[in-house]
C-alpha positions as CSV (number, residue, x, y, z in Angstrom):
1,X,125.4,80.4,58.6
2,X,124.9,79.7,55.0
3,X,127.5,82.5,53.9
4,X,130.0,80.8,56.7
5,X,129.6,77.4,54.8
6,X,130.1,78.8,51.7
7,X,133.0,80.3,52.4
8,X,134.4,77.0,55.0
9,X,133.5,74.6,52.3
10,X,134.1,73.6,49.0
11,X,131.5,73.0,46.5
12,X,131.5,68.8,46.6
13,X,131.6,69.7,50.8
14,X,128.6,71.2,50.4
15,X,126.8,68.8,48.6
16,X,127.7,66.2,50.5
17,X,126.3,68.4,53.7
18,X,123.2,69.0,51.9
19,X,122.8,65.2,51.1
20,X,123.7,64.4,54.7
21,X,120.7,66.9,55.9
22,X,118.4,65.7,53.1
23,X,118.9,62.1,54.6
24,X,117.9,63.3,58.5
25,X,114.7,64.7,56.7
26,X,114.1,61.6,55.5
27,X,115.1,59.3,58.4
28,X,112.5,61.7,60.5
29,X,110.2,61.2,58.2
30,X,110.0,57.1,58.5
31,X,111.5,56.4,55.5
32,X,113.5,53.2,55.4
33,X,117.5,53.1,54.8
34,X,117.2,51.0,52.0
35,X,114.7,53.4,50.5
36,X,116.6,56.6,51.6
37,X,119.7,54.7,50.1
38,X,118.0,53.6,46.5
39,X,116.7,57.7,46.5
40,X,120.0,59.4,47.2
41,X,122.4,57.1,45.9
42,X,124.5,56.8,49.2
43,X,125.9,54.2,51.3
44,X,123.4,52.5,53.7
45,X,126.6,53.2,56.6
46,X,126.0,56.8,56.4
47,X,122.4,56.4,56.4
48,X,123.1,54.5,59.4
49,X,125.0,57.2,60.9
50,X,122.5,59.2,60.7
51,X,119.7,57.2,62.2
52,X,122.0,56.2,65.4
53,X,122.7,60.1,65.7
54,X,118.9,60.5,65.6
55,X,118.2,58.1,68.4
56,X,120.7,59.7,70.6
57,X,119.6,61.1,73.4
58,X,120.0,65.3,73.3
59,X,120.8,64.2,69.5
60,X,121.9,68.0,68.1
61,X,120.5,66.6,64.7
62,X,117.2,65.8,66.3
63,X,117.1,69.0,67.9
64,X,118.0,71.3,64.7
65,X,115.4,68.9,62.9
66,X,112.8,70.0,65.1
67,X,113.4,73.7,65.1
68,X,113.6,73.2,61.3
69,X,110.4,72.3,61.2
Protein backbone atom coordinates (compact mmCIF):
# COMPACT_ATOMS: atom_id res chain seq x y z
CA UNK A 1 0.00 0.00 0.00
CA UNK A 2 2.67 2.32 0.98
CA UNK A 3 4.66 1.88 -2.40
CA UNK A 4 1.03 2.63 -4.19
CA UNK A 5 0.80 5.96 -2.24
CA UNK A 6 4.09 6.86 -3.04
CA UNK A 7 3.85 6.52 -6.38
CA UNK A 8 -0.32 8.04 -6.48
CA UNK A 9 0.68 10.96 -4.41
CA UNK A 10 2.85 13.74 -4.26
CA UNK A 11 5.00 14.50 -1.42
CA UNK A 12 2.64 17.56 0.36
CA UNK A 13 -0.34 14.65 -0.50
CA UNK A 14 1.33 12.58 1.57
CA UNK A 15 1.79 14.59 4.36
CA UNK A 16 -1.34 15.88 4.50
CA UNK A 17 -2.54 11.90 4.56
CA UNK A 18 -0.23 11.22 7.33
CA UNK A 19 -1.56 14.35 9.30
CA UNK A 20 -5.09 13.18 8.53
CA UNK A 21 -4.26 9.62 10.08
CA UNK A 22 -2.19 11.13 12.88
CA UNK A 23 -5.45 13.08 13.83
CA UNK A 24 -7.86 9.69 13.89
CA UNK A 25 -5.07 8.36 16.33
CA UNK A 26 -5.65 11.12 18.32
CA UNK A 27 -9.40 11.58 18.05
CA UNK A 28 -9.42 7.60 19.30
CA UNK A 29 -7.46 8.35 21.80
CA UNK A 30 -9.84 11.16 23.68
CA UNK A 31 -7.98 13.85 22.81
CA UNK A 32 -9.98 17.10 22.35
CA UNK A 33 -10.23 19.04 18.83
CA UNK A 34 -9.02 22.05 20.18
CA UNK A 35 -6.03 20.13 21.61
CA UNK A 36 -5.55 17.93 18.43
CA UNK A 37 -5.80 21.39 16.54
CA UNK A 38 -3.14 23.48 18.85
CA UNK A 39 -0.71 20.03 18.38
CA UNK A 40 -0.95 19.61 14.59
CA UNK A 41 -1.53 23.01 13.52
CA UNK A 42 -4.75 22.18 11.39
CA UNK A 43 -8.10 23.51 11.07
CA UNK A 44 -10.59 22.39 13.81
CA UNK A 45 -13.10 21.52 10.41
CA UNK A 46 -10.97 18.78 9.42
CA UNK A 47 -10.56 17.65 12.90
CA UNK A 48 -14.13 17.63 12.78
CA UNK A 49 -14.30 15.62 9.81
CA UNK A 50 -12.63 13.28 11.22
CA UNK A 51 -14.50 12.75 14.44
CA UNK A 52 -18.06 12.60 12.48
CA UNK A 53 -16.32 9.93 10.22
CA UNK A 54 -15.39 8.15 13.48
CA UNK A 55 -18.84 8.10 14.86
CA UNK A 56 -20.21 6.68 11.76
CA UNK A 57 -21.59 3.68 12.00
CA UNK A 58 -19.36 0.81 9.93
CA UNK A 59 -16.96 3.99 9.96
CA UNK A 60 -13.95 2.46 7.52
CA UNK A 61 -11.65 4.80 9.57
CA UNK A 62 -12.82 3.25 12.81
CA UNK A 63 -12.39 -0.04 11.42
CA UNK A 64 -8.66 0.36 9.91
CA UNK A 65 -8.04 2.14 13.43
CA UNK A 66 -8.80 -0.90 15.13
CA UNK A 67 -6.92 -3.35 13.06
CA UNK A 68 -4.15 -0.84 13.36
CA UNK A 69 -3.98 -1.32 16.68
Amino acid sequence: MQDFLICMLTKRELEELAGRWELVKLLDKGMSQRKIAEKLGMSLCKITRGSKELKKANSALKKVLESYL
